[in-house]
MIDOVEX-474681 format. One line per field, with one value per residue: residue number from 1; residue in three letters; z, x, y of N, C-alpha, C in turn. Coordinates in nm, 4 decimals, always signed. Example, Ala and Ser with C-alpha at 12.3 -4.5 7.8 and 13.67 -1.06 7.14 Angstrom:
BEGIN
resi = (1  2) $
resn = (ala  ser) $
nzz = (+0.7800  +0.7080) $
nxx = (+1.3190  +1.2850) $
nyy = (-0.5690  -0.2250) $
cazz = (+0.7800  +0.7140) $
caxx = (+1.2300  +1.3670) $
cayy = (-0.4500  -0.1060) $
czz = (+0.7800  +0.7870) $
cxx = (+1.3200  +1.2900) $
cyy = (-0.3300  +0.0030) $
end
This chain:
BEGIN
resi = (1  2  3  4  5  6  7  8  9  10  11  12  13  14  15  16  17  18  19  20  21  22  23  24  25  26  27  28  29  30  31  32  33  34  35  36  37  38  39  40  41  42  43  44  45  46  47  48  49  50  51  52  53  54  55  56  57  58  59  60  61  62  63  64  65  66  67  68  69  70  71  72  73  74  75  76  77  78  79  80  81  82  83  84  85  86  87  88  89  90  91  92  93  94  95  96  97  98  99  100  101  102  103  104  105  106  107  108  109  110  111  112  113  114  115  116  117  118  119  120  121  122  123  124  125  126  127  128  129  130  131  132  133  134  135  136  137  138  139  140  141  142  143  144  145  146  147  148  149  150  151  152  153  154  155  156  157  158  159  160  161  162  163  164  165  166  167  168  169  170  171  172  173  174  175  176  177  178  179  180  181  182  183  184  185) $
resn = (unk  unk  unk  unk  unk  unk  unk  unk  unk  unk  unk  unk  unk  unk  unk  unk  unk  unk  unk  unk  unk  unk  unk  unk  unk  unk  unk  unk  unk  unk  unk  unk  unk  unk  unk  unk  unk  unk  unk  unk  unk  unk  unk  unk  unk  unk  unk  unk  unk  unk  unk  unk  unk  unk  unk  unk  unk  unk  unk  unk  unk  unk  unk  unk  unk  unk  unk  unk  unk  unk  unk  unk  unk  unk  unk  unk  unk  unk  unk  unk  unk  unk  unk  unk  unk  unk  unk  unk  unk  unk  unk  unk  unk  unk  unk  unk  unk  unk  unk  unk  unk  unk  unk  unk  unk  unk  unk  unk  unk  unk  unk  unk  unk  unk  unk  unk  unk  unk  unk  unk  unk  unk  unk  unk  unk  unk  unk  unk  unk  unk  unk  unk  unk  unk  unk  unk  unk  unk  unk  unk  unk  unk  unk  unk  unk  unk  unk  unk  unk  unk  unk  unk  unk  unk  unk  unk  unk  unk  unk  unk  unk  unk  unk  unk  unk  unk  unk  unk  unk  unk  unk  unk  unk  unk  unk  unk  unk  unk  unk  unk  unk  unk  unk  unk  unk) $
nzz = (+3.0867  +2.9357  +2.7964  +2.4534  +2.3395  +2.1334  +1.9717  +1.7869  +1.6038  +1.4294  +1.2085  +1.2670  +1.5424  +1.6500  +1.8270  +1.7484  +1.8224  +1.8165  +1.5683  +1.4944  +1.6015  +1.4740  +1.2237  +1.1856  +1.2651  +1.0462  +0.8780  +0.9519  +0.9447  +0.6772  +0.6276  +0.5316  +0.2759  +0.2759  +0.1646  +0.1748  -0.0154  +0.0262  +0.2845  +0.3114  +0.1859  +0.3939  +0.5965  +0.7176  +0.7089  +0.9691  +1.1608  +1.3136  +1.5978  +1.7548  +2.0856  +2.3495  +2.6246  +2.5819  +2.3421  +2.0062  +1.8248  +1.5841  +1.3107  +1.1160  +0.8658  +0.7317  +0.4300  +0.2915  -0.0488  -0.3748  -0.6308  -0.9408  -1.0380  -1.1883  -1.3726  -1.1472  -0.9406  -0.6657  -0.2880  -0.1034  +0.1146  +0.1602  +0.2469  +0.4061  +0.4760  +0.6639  +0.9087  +1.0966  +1.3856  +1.4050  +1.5592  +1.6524  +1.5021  +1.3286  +1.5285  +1.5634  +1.5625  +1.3280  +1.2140  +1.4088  +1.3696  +1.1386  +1.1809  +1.3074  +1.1145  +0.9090  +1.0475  +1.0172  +0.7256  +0.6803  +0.8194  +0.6680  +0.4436  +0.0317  +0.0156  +0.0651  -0.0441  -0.1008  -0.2260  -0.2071  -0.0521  -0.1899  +0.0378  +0.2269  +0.1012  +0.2315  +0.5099  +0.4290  +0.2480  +0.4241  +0.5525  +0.4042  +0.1927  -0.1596  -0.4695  -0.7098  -0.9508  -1.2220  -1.4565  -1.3506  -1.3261  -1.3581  -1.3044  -1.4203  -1.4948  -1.7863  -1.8476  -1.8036  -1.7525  -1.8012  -1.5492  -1.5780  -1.4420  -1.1694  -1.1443  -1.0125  -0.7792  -0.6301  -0.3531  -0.2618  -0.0561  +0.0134  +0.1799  +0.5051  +0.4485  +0.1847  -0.1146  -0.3932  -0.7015  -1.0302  -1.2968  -1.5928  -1.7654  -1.9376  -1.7692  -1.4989  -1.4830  -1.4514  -1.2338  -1.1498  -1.0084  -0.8128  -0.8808  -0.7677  -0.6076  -0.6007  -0.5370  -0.7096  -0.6228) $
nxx = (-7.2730  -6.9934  -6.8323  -6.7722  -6.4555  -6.2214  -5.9322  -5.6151  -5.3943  -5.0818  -5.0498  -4.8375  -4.8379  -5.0314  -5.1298  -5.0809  -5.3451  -5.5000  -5.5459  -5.6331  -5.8878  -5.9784  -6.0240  -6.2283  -6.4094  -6.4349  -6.5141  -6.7421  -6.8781  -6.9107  -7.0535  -6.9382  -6.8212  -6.5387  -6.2571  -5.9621  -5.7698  -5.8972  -5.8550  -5.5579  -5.5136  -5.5936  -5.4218  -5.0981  -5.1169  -5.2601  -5.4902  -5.8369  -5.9862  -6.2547  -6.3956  -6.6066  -6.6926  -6.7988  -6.6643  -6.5306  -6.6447  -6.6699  -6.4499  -6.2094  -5.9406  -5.6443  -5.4217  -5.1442  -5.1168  -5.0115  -5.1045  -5.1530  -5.2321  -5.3222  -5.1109  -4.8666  -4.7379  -4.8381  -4.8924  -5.1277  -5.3908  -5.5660  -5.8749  -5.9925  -6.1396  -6.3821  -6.6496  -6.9033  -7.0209  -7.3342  -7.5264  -7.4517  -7.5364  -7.5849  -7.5330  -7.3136  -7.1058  -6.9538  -6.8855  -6.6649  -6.4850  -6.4102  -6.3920  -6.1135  -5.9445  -5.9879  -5.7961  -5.5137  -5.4842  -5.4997  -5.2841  -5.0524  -5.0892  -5.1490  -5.4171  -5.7346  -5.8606  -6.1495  -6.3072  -6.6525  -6.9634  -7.3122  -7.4155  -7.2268  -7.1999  -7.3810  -7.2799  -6.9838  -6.9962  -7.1622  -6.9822  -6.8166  -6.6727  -6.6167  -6.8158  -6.5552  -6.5532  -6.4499  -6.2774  -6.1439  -5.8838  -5.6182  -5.2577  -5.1845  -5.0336  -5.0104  -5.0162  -5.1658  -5.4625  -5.8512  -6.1265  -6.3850  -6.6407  -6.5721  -6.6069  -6.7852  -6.8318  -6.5854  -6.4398  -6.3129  -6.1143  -5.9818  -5.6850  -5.7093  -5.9909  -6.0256  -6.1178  -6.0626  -5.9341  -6.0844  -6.0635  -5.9039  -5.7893  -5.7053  -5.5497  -5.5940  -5.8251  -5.8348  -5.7396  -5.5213  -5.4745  -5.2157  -5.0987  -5.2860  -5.3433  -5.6347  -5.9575  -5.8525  -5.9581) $
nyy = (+3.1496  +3.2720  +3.5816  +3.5919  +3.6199  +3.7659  +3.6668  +3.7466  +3.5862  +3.4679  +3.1644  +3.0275  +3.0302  +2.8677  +2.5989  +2.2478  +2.1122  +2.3368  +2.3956  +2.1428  +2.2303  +2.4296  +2.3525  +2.1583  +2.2947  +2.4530  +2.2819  +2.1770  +2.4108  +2.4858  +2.3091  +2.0500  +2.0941  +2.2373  +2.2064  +2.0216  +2.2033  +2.4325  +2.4538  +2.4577  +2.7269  +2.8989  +2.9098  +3.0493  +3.2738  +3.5507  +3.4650  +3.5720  +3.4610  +3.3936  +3.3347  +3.1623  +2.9935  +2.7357  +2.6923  +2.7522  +2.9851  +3.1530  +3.2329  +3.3609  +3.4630  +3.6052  +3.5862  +3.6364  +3.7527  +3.7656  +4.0045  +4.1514  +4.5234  +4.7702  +4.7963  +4.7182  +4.4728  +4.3779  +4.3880  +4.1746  +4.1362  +3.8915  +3.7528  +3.5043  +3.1768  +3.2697  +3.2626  +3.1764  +3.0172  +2.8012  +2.8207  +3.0651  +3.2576  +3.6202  +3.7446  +3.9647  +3.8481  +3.8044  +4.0116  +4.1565  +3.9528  +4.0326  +4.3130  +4.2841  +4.1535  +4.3564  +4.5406  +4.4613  +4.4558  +4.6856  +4.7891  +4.6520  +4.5771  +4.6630  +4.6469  +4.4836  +4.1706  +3.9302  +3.6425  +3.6256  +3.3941  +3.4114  +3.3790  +3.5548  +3.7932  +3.9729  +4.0896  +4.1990  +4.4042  +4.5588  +4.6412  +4.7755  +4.6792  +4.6220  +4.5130  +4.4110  +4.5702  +4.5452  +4.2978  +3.9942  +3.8100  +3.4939  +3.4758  +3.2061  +2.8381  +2.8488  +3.1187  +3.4307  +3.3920  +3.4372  +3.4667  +3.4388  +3.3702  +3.4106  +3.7079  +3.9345  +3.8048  +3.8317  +4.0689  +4.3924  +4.5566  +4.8998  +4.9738  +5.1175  +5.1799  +5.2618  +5.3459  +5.1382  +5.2069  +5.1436  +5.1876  +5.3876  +5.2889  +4.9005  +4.7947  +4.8831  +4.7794  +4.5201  +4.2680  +4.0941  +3.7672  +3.5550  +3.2100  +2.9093  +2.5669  +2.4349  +2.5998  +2.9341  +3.1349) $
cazz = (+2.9704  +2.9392  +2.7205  +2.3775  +2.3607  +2.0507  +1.9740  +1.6366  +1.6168  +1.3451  +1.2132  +1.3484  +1.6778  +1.7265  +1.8400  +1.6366  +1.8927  +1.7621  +1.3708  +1.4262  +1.6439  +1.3623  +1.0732  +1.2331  +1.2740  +0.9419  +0.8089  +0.9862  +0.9456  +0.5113  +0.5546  +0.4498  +0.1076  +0.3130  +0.0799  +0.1618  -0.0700  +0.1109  +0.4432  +0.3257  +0.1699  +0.5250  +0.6419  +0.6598  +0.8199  +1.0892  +1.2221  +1.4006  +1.6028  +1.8813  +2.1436  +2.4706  +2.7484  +2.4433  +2.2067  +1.9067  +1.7641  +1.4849  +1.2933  +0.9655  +0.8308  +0.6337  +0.3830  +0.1745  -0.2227  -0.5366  -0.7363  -1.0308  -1.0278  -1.2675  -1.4376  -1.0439  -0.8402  -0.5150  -0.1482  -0.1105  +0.2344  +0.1060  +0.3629  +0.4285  +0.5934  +0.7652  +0.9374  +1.2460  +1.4203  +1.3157  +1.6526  +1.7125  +1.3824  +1.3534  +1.7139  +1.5906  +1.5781  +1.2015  +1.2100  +1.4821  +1.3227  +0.9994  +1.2093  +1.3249  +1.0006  +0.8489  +1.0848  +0.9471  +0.6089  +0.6982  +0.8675  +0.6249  +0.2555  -0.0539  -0.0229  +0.0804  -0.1295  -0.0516  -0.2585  -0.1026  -0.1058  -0.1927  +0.2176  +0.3032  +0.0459  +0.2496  +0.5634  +0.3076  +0.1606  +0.4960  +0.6483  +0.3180  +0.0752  -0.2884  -0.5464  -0.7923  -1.1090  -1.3835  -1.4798  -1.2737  -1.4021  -1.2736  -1.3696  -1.4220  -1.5370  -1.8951  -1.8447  -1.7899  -1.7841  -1.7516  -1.4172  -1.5515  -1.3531  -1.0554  -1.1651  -0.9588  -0.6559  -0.5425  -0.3067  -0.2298  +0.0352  +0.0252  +0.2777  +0.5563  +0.3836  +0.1095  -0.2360  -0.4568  -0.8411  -1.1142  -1.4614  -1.6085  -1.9022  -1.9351  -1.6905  -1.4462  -1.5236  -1.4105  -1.1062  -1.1999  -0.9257  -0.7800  -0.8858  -0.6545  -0.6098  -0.5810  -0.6384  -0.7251  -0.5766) $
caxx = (-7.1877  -6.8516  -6.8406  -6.6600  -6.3221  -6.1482  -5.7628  -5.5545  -5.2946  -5.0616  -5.0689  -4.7284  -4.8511  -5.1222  -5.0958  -5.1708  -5.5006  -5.5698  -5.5486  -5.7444  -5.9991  -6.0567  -6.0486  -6.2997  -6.5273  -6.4591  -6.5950  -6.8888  -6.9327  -6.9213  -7.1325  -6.8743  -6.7555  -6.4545  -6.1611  -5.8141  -5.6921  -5.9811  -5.7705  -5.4417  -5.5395  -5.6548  -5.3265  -5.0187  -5.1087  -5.3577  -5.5977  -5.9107  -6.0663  -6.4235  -6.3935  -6.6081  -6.6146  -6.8347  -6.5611  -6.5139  -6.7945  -6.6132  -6.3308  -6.1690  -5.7824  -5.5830  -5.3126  -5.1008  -5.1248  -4.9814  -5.2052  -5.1233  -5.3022  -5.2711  -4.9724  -4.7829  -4.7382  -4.9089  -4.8859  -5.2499  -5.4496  -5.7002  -5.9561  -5.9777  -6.2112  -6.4749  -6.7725  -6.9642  -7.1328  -7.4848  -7.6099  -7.4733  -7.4878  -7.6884  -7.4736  -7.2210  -6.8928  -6.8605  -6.8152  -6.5590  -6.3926  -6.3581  -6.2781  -5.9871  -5.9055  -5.9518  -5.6878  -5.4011  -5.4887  -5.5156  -5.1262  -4.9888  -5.1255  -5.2439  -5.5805  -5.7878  -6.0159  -6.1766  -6.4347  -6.7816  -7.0807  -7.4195  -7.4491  -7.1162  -7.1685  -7.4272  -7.1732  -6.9079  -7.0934  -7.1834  -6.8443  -6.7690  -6.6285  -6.7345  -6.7799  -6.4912  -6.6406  -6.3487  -6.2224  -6.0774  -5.7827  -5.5261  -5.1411  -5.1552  -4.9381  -5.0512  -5.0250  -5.2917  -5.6155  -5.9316  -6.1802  -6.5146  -6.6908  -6.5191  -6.6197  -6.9333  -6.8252  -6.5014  -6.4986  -6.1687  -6.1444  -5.8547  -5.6362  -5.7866  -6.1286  -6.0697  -6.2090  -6.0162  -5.9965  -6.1242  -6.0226  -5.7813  -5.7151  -5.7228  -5.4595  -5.6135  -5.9624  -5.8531  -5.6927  -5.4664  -5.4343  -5.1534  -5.1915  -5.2814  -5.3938  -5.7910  -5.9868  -5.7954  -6.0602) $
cayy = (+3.1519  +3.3764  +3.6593  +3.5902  +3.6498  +3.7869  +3.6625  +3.7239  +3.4750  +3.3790  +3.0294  +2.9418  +3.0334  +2.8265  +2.4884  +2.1281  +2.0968  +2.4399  +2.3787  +2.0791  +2.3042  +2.5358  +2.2882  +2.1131  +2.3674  +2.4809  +2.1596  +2.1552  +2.5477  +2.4801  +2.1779  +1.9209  +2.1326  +2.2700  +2.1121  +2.0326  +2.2869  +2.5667  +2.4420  +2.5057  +2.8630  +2.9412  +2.9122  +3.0642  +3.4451  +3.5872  +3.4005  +3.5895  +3.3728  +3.4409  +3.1971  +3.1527  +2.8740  +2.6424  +2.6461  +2.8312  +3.0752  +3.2211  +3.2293  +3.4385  +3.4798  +3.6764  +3.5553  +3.7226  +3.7286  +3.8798  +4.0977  +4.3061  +4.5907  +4.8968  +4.7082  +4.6741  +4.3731  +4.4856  +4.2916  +4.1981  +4.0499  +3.8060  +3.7229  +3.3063  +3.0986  +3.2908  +3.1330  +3.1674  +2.8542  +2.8189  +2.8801  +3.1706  +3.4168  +3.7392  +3.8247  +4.0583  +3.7343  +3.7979  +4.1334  +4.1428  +3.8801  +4.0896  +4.4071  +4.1880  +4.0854  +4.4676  +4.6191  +4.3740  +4.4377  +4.8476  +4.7791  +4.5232  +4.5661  +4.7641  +4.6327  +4.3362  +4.0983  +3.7839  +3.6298  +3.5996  +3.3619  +3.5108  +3.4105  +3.6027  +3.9227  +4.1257  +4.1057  +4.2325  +4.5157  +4.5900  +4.6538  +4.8513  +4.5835  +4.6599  +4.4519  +4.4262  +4.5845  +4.4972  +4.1772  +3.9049  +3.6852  +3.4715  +3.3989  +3.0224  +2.7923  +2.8652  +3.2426  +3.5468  +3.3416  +3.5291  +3.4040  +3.4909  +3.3125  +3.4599  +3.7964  +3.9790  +3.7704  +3.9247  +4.2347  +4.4647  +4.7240  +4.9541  +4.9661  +5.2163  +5.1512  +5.3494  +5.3076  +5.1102  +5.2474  +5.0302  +5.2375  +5.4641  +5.2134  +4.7931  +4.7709  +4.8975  +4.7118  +4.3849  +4.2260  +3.9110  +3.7198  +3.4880  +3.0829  +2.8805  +2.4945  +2.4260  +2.7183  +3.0020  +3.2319) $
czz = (+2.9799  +2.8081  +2.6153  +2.4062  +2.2511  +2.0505  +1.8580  +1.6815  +1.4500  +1.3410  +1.2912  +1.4911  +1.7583  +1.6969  +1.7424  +1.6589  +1.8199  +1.6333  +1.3996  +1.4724  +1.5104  +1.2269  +1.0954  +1.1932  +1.1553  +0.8345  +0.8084  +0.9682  +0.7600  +0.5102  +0.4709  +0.3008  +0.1561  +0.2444  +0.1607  +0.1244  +0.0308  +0.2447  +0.4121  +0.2746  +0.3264  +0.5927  +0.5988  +0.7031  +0.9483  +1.1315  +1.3263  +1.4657  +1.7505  +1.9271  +2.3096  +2.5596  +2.6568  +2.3848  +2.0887  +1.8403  +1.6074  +1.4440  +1.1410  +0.9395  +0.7246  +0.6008  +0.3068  +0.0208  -0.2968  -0.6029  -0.8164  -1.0950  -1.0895  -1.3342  -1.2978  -0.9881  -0.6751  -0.4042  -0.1228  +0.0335  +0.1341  +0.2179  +0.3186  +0.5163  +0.7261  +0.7894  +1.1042  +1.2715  +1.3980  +1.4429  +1.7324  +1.6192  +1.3889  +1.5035  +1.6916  +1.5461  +1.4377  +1.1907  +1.3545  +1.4249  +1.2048  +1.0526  +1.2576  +1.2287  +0.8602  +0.9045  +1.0247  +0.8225  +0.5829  +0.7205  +0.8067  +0.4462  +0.2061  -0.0394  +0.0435  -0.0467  -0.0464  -0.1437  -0.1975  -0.1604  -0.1014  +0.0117  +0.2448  +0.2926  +0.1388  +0.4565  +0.5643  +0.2819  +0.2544  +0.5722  +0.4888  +0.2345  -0.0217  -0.3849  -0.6873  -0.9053  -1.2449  -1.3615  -1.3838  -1.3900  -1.3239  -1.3358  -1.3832  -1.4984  -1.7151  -1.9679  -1.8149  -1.8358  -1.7252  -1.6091  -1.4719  -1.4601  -1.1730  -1.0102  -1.1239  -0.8017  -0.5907  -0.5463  -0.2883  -0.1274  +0.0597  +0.1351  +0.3513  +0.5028  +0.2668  -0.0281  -0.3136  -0.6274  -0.9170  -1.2427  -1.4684  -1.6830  -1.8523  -1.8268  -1.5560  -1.4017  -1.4920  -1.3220  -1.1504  -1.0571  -0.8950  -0.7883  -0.7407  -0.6678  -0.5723  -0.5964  -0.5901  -0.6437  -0.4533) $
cxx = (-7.0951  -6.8551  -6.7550  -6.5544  -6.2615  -5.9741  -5.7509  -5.4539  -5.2160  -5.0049  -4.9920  -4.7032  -4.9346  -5.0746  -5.1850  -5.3071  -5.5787  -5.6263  -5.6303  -5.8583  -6.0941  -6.1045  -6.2103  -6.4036  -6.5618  -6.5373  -6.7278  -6.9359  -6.9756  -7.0044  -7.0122  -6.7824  -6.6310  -6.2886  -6.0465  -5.7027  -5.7538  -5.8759  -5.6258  -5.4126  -5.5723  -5.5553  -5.1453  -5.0026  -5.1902  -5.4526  -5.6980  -6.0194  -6.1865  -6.4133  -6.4912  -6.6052  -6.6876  -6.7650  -6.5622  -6.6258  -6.7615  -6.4800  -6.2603  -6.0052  -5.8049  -5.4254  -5.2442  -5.1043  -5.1021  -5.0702  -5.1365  -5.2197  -5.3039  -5.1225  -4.8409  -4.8303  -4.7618  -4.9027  -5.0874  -5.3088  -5.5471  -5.7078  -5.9947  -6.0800  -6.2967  -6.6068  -6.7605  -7.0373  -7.2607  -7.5403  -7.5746  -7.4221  -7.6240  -7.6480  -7.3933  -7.0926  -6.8654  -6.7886  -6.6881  -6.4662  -6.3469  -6.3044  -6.1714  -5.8822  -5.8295  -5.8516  -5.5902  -5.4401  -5.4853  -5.3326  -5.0978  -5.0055  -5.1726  -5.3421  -5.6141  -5.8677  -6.0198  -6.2952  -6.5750  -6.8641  -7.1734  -7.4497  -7.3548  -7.1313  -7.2281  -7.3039  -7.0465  -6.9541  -7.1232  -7.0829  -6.7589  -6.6480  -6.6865  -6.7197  -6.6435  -6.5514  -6.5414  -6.3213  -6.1455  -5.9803  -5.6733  -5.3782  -5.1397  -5.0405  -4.9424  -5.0312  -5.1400  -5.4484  -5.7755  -6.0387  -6.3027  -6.6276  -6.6683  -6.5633  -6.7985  -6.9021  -6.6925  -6.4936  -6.3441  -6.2355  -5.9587  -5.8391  -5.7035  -5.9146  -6.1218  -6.1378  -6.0544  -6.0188  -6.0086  -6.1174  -5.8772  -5.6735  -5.7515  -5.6456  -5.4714  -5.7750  -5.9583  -5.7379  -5.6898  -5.3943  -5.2647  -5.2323  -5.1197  -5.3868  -5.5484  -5.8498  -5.9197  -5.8529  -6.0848) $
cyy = (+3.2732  +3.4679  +3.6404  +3.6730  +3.6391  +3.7550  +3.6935  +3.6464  +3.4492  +3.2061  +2.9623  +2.9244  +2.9282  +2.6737  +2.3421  +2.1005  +2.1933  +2.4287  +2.2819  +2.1362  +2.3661  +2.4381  +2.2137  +2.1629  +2.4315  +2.3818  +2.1506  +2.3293  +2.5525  +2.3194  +2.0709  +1.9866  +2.2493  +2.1895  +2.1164  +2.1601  +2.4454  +2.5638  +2.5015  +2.6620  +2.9707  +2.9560  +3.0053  +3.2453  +3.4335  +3.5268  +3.5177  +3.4765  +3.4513  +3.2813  +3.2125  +3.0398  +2.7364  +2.6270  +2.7828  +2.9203  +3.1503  +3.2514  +3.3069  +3.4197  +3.5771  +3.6924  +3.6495  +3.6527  +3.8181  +3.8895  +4.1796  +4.3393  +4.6985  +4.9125  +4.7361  +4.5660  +4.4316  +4.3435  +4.2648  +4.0806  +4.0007  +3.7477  +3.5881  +3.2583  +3.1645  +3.2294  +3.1889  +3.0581  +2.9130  +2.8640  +2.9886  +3.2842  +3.4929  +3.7953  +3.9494  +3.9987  +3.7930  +3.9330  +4.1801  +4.0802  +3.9956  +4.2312  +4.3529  +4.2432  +4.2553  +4.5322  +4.5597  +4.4213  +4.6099  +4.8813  +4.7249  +4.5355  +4.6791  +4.7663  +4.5407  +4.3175  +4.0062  +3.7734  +3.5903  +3.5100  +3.4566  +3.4686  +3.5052  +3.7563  +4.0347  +4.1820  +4.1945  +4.3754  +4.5948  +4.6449  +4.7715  +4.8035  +4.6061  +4.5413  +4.4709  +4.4591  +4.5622  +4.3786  +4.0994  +3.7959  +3.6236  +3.4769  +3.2545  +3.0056  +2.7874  +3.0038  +3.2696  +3.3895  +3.4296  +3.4100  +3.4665  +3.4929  +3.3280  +3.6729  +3.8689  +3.8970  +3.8251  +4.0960  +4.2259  +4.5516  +4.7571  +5.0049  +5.1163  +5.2586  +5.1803  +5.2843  +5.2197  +5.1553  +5.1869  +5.1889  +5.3120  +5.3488  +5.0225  +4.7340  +4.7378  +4.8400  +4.5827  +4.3200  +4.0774  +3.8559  +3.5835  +3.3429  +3.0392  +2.7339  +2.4847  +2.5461  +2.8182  +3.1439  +3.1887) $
end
């Protein structure tokens, strides 16, 4: 067997074989609950992908998204579609993938988020992602809507790791995201 092999790629680089490579695997990496809308969120920036002479082993992105954040509109990486094949996690792929994923978002943005499953968070947490501790909301087509339910599962890491600040008034207490078809999160 050949030693993985890390690429970044953006989307427009990689070929139609490719996109269906990854979608693929994204399907079968979420068990079937990989949506349409999850696919087209996945798209559209960086792609990290872990590849050896088997095929694909792992794969992450990172899109861009509007956040306002301490009453500014901020450039924001949100981390997309990570997943390692089942037979080969606990190796090391995710975290490669996400150092990938963290340099672009260290060069490129205010911050990252991505929301995590309870499988994804200790990964997350581990790489020095925190949990968001103030409010989550989005802009919809309705206006400011709050995301409770979204709230305890998304992490940030500021750009070059740093801490992100959560107070210093209501403003600054909640992170309104950019809408966006299927889940917003």
């Amino acid at each position: 067997m050949t030693e993985p092999i890390l690429r970044t790629v953006h989307t427009c680089r990689l070929a139609p074989a490719a996109l269906d490579e990854i979608r693929a695997f994204l399907d079968a990496a979420f068990a079937g609950t990989f949506s349409d809308d999850d696919w087209d969120h996945t798209l559209g920036g960086i792609h990290a992908c872990v590849r050896d002479a088997s095929g694909l082993l792992a794969h992450g992105s990172v899109v861009q998204r509007r956040v306002i954040h301490a009453g500014r509109s901020r450039r924001v990486g949100y981390v997309e579609g990570v997943a390692v094949r089942a037979d080969r996690r606990r190796e090391g792929l995710g975290g490669q993938v996400m150092a990938a994923l963290e340099e672009v978002v260290d060069g490129a943005y205010a911050f990252g988020a991505l929301s995590a499953s309870a499988a994804g968070a200790a990964l997350y947490a581990g790489r020095g992602w925190t949990v968001w501790p103030g409010r989550i909301a989005v802009q919809g087509p309705r206006g400011v809507e709050r995301l409770a339910e979204e709230e305890g599962s998304v992490y940030v890491r500021g750009a070059g790791g740093a801490a992100l600040r959560c107070g210093g008034g209501p403003a600054a207490e909640v992170l309104v995201f950019d809408w966006r078809d299927g889940d917003v999160m």
